[in-house]
N, C-alpha and C positions, 0 to 999 in steps of 0.2 A: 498283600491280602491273603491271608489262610483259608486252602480250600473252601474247609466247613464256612466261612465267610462269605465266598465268592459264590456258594453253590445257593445259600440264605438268601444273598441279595438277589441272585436269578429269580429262586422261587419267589420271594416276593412281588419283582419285578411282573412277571407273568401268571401273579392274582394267586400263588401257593394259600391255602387260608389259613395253612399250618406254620408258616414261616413266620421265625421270629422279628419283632419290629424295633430296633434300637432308636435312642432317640425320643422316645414320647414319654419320657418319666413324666411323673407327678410333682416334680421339682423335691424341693428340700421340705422334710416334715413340719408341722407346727409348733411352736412351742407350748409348754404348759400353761401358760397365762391366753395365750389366745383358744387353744381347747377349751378351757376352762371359762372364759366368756362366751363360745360358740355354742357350750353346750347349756348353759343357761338360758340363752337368749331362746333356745330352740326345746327347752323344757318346759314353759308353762302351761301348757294344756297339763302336762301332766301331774305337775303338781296339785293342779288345779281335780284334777281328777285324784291322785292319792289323798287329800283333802278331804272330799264328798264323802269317800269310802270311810275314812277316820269318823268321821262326824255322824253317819247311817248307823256303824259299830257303838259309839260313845251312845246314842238314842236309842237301838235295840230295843232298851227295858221301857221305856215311858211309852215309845210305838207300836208296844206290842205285835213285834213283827212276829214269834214263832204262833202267835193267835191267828192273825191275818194269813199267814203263808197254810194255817192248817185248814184253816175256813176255804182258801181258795183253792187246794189243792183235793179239799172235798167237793166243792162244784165242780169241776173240772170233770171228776171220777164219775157225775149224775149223767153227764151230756152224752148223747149219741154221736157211734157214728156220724149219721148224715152230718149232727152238726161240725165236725172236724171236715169232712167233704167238700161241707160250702164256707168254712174257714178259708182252706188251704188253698182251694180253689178260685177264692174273691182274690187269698194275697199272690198267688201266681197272675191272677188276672191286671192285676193292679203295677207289679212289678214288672210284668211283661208291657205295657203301655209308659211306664218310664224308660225302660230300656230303649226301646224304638223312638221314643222323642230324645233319647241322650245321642243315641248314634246320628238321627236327623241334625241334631243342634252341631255335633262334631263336625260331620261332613260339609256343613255349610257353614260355621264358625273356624272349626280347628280346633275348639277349645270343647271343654265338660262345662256343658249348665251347671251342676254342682258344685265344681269345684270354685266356679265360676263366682257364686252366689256366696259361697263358703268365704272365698277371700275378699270378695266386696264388701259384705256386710257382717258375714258370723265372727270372723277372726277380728277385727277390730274391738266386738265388745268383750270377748275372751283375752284381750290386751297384748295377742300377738300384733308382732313387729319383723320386718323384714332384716335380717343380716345385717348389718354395717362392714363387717369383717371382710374384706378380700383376699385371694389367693396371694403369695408370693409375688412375683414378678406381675403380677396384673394391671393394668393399664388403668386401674380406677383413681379419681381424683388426680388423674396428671393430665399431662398434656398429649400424652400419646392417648386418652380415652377423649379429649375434643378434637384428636382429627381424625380418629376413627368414626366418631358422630358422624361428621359432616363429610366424610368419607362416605357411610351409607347413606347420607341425605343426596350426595351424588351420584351414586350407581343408582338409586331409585328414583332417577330422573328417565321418561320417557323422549327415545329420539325418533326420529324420522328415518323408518329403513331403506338404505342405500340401493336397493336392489327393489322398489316398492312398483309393484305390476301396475296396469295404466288399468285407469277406473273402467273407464267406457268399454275401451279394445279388450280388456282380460279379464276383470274382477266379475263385472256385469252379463259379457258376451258367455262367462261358462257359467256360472250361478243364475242366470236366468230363467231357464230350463228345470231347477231345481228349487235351490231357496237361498232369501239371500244371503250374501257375507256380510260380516261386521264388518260395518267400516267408521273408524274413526272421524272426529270432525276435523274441519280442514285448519292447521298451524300456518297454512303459509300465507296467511293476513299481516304476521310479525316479520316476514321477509319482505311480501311486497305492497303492503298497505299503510307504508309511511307516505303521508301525502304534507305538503308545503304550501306555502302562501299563492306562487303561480303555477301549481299543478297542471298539467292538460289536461281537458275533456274528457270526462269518461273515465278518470283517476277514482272521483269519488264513487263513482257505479260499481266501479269496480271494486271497491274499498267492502262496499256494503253485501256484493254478491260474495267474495269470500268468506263474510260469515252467515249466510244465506245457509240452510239445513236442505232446504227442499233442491233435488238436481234441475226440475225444470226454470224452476226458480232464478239458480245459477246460470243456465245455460242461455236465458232468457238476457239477463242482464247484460251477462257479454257480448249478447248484439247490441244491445242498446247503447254499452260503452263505444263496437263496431262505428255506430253510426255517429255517436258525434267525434269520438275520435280514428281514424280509418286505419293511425299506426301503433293502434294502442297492443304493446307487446302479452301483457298480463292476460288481456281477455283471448287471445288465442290460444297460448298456456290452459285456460281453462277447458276452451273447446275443445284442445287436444286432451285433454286429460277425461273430460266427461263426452264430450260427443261422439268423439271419432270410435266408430265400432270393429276398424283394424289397425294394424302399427302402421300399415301406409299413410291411411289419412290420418293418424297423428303425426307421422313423420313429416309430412307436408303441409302440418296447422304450426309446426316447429318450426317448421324454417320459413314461412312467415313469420310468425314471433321475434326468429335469430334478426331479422333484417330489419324490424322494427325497432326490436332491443338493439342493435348496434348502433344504431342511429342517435338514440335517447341516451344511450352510453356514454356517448363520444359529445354530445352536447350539455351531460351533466360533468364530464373532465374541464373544459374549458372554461364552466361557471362554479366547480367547487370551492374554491376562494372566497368566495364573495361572501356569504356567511354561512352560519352553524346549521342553517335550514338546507343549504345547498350540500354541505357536506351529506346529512344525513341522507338527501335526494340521491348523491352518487352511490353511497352504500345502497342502500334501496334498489337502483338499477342494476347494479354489482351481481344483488343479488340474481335480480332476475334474470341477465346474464346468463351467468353460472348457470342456474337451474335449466334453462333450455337448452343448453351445450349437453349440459350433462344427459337430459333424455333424451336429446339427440343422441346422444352414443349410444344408450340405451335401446333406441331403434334400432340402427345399426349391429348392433349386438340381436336382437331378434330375430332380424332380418337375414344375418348371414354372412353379413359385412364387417366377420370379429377385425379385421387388423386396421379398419376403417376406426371402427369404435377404438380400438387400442390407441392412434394415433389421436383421434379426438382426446382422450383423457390424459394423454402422457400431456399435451398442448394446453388444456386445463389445469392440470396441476402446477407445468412452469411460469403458465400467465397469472394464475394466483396463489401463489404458496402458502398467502396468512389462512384460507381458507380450509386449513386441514379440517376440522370438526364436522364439515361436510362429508369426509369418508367417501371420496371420490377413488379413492385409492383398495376398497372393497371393490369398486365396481371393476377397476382395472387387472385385481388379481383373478376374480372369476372369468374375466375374458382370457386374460394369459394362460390360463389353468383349462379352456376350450380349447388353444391352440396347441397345448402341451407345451410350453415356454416356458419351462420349470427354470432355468437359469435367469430370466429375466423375471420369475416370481418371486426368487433367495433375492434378487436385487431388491424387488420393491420391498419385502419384510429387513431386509437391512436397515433400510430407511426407518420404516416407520415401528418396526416389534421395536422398539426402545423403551426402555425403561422410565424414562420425563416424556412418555404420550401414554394416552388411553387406551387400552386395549379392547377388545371384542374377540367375539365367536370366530370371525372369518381370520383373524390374524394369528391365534394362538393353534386354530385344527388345519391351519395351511401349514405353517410350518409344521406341524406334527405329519402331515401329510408327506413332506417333502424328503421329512426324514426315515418316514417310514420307507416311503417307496426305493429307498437305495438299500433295503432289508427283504422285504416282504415277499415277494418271491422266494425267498431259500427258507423262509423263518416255520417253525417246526415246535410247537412245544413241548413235544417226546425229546426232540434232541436240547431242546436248553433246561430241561429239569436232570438230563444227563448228562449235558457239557457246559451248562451254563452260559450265558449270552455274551455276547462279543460284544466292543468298543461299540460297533456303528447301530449293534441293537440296543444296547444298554442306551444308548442316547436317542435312539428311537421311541423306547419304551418313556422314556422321562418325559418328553415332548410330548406323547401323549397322556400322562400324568397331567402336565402342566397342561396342558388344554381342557378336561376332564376336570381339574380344580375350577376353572376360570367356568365352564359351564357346565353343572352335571348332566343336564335334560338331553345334550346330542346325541351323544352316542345310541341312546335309543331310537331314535330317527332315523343314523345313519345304518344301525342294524337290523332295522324295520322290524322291531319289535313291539312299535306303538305306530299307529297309522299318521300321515300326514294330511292337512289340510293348507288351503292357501296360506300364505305369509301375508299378515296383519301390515297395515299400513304404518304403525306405529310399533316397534319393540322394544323393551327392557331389557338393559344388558346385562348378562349372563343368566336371564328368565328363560320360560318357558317359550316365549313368542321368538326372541332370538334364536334360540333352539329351532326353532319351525322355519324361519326364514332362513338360514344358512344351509340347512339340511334340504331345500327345497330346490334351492339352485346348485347345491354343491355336492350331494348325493352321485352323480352321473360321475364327478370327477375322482370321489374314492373309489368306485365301478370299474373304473379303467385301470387303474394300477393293480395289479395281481397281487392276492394277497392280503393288501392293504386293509379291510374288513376285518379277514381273520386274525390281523393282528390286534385288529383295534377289539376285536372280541374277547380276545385271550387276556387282555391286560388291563382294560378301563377299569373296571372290580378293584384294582391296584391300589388304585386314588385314594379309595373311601377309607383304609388303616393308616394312612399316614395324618389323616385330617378326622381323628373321631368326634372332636367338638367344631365342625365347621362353622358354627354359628359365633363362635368366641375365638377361636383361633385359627389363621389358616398357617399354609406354608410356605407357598409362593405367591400365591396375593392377599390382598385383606380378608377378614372372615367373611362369610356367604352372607350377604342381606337378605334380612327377614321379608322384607316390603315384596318382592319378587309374587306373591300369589297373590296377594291382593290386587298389584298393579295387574297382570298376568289375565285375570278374572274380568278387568275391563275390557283388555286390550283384544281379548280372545272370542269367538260364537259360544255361546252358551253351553251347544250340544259338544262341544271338545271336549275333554278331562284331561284338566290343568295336569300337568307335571309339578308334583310337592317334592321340596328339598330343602334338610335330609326329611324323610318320609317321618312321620307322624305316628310315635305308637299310641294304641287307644289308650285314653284315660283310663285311672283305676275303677270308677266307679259305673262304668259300662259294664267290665267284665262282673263287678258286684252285683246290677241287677239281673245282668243274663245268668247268673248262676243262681239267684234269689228264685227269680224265674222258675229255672227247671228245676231246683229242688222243692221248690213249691208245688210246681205241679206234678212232680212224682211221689210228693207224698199226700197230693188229692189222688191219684190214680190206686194207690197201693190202700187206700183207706177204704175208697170204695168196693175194690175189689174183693180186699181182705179185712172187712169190719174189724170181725174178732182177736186176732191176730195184732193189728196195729190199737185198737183198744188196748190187748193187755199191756205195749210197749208204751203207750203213752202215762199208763198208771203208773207202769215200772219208772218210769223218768218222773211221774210228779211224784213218788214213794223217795225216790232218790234226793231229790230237790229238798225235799221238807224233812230229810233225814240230815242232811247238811245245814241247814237253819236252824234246828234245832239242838247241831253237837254244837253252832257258833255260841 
């Protein structure tokens, strides 16, 4: 690699804005037959409009336009001031109230009401048509544009955050005080409210309280399930998740749970066979299982007792390994990541950063984490715009690229450039709400490595030029899904402001009326003030007008 090359790619690397970006051509040019349909397709307004004009010119003489233009340019020249005053000043008035409802309808659509209106209804009778034509290499009409469809219909699926604080003991015990959190309604009726012909006692009650809205409601039911069945696993689940107002006594409504569930576990292994109802009954348990183990660790992990928790989850992940999709293995890295177990963290992301699994927030800024921290300490960005970046930064820098593509919203979080609120019970991966849950437990762990920050400050910017249409094309994962704000806007309290990506410039015709606006009302201010003056300037402009009409 030649100097001028190496020293390119550094500044790049380290967010230069001036360095040049190889690679993002616009592919190979059009040819003349497809120009020349493209630009057909996308000239009928204007035809449509040099038409009008032909046809006003050809009628001139029967219209009597230079009569009409001389009549109206003498009422004009009779009017006063004032009435130019309360002209300018109704259409400042008028323009100024559409501007304020375009920016309103923006910020809470995304979109221009005008433009909006314009392509629903106006352009259709004007006989525009959208494109047919696509880019070169473009994924349209093949097969690479139906898995990218269903590619975004699956990142804009909401999961269950692995790291999701306890109702009672966290959500409620700080929000109390204040006001509440959003909290999403409860999913885990699809894990554990599959019920079968010989249910136990208190299966059904319980069936009905997890879709129950009201908490007392809930809390209610699970005695009631209590009482007819004494080992019923799920209704304790519930107690500890909504009752219990410390990790203690949820820790100890779980291992009751654990000892029930282990029970009901081991009695739906022995009757799985028997039929399709049984099987479903052991998944069911399976799950509930799983799910108490795992906030067991989660206590533990509260509590103080990381290598407790660590063992807990290393023993879940080898007792059920079909269970990956759970993302127990999130919770395993932020423990390791408390311990500073950094070698035992590159092991777990061996495993799972694979190319045939799903990625997230905590798998892509962990290893960008890991890489950083064997840099960051020495890293300097006076000296790599002079010496340019070394082997173990240049792959430091990438890693945080590749994290930064996968979710733009962290790094703001992680440089508390945007304020944090709890992490949502439910997140969207590579959204906003993931953004917030990762940064919320994993903030304290870039804190600790020296550096680390400043690296992620110097170079996140990096991302955005190598990805200028992220919505159509990425580079190391699929393009950015659109769905991300809207889902985001549920998942999130009201009073937060969403993180938009890529960020939204205004519509044209915002800037149209806010300029409509103020030149309107500076030519009500400059009329009033200076009648005479702007009088003779208006004469002078309708002298002009009707001296142009008349050489037509």
């Amino acid at each position: 690699m030649a100097d001028g090359d190496y020293f390119a790619e550094a500044a790049r690397a380290v967010g230069c804005p001036h360095a040049p970006v190889p690679g993002l051509g616009l592919g190979p040019p059009l040819g003349w037959k497809e120009r020349l349909k493209a630009g057909l397709a996308n000239s009928g307004s204007t035809l449509w409009f040099l038409a009008g004009l032909g046809l006003l010119y050809a009628l001139r003489v029967p219209l009597r336009l230079c009569d009409n233009v001389t009549a109206v340019t003498g009422f004009l020249s009779s009017l006063t001031p004032k009435f130019y005053v309360a002209l300018t000043g109704t259409s400042s008035l008028i323009s100024g109230l559409i501007f304020i409802f375009e920016w309103w309808y923006f910020h809470k659509h995304g979109t221009s009401f005008i433009e909006q209106v314009s392509i629903s209804h106006l352009r259709p009778l004007m006989g525009g048509t959208e494109s047919s034509i696509s880019e070169p290499g473009s994924p349209a009409n093949s097969r690479e544009s139906e898995t990218l469809r269903h590619h975004h219909l699956s990142e804009c699926k909401v999961w269950r955050n692995p790291l999701n604080l306890f109702r009672g003991a966290e959500y409620r015990r700080i929000t109390r005080p204040f006001s509440p959190v959003k909290q999403t309604f409860y999913v885990l009726q699809t894990q554990f409210g599959v019920l079968y012909r010989d249910a136990q006692p208190g299966s059904k009650v319980m069936q009905k309280a997890w879709r129950e809205r009201n908490p007392p409601a809930r809390i209610k039911a699970a005695y009631q399930a209590l009482e007819l069945n004494n080992d019923c696993a799920t209704a304790y689940v519930l107690l500890a998740e909504e009752e219990a107002t410390t990790i203690v006594d949820a820790e100890r409504l779980f291992k009751q749970a654990l000892r029930a569930g282990e029970i009901i576990y081991r009695r739906s292994q022995q009757c799985q066979h028997q039929s399709p109802q049984h099987e479903a009954q052991l998944r069911r348990d399976t799950n509930v299982l799983v799910y108490i183990k795992r906030r067991l660790a989660m206590c533990a992990r509260k509590l103080g007792r990381i290598r407790e928790a660590v063992k807990i989850m290393r023993d879940l992940m080898k007792e059920f390994p079909p269970l990956t999709m759970l993302n127990i293995h999130e919770n395993l890295l932020e423990s390791l990541l408390e311990l500073q177990a950094y070698a035992d963290v590159q092991a777990v992301l061996a495993k799972y950063d694979d190319i045939s699994l799903p990625k997230s927030a905590a798998i892509c800024y962990t290893a960008a984490l890991l890489k950083t921290r064997t840099v960051s300490d020495k890293f300097s960005p006076e000296t790599a715009f002079r010496k340019g970046l070394s082997t173990a930064e240049i792959n430091a820098v990438e890693a945080i690229h590749r994290a930064v593509e996968f979710n733009p919203h962290v790094p703001k979080y992680l440089l508390e450039m945007k304020s944090l609120i709890l992490p949502p019970e439910h997140i969207l991966k590579r959204g906003d709400s993931e953004a917030i849950a990762y940064a919320f437990f994993h903030l304290q762990h870039w804190k600790r490595i020296e550096g680390a920050l400043n690296l992620l400050q110097c170079t996140w910017e990096g991302t955005f030029r190598m990805i200028p249409y992220p919505l159509e094309k990425g580079h190391l994962f699929y393009p950015y899904p659109s769905c991300t704000e809207t889902a985001d806007r549920e998942l999130l309290p009201t009073f937060h402001h969403v993180s938009v990506y890529p960020k939204k410039e205004l519509p044209f015709f915002i800037h149209f009326t806010a300029g409509l606006c103020s030149s309107t009302a500076m030519i009500a201010l400059l009329t009033h003030q200076f009648p005479e003056v702007m009088g003779v300037f208006a004469k002078a402009v309708s002298m002009i007008s009707r001296t142009c009409v008349e050489y037509l």
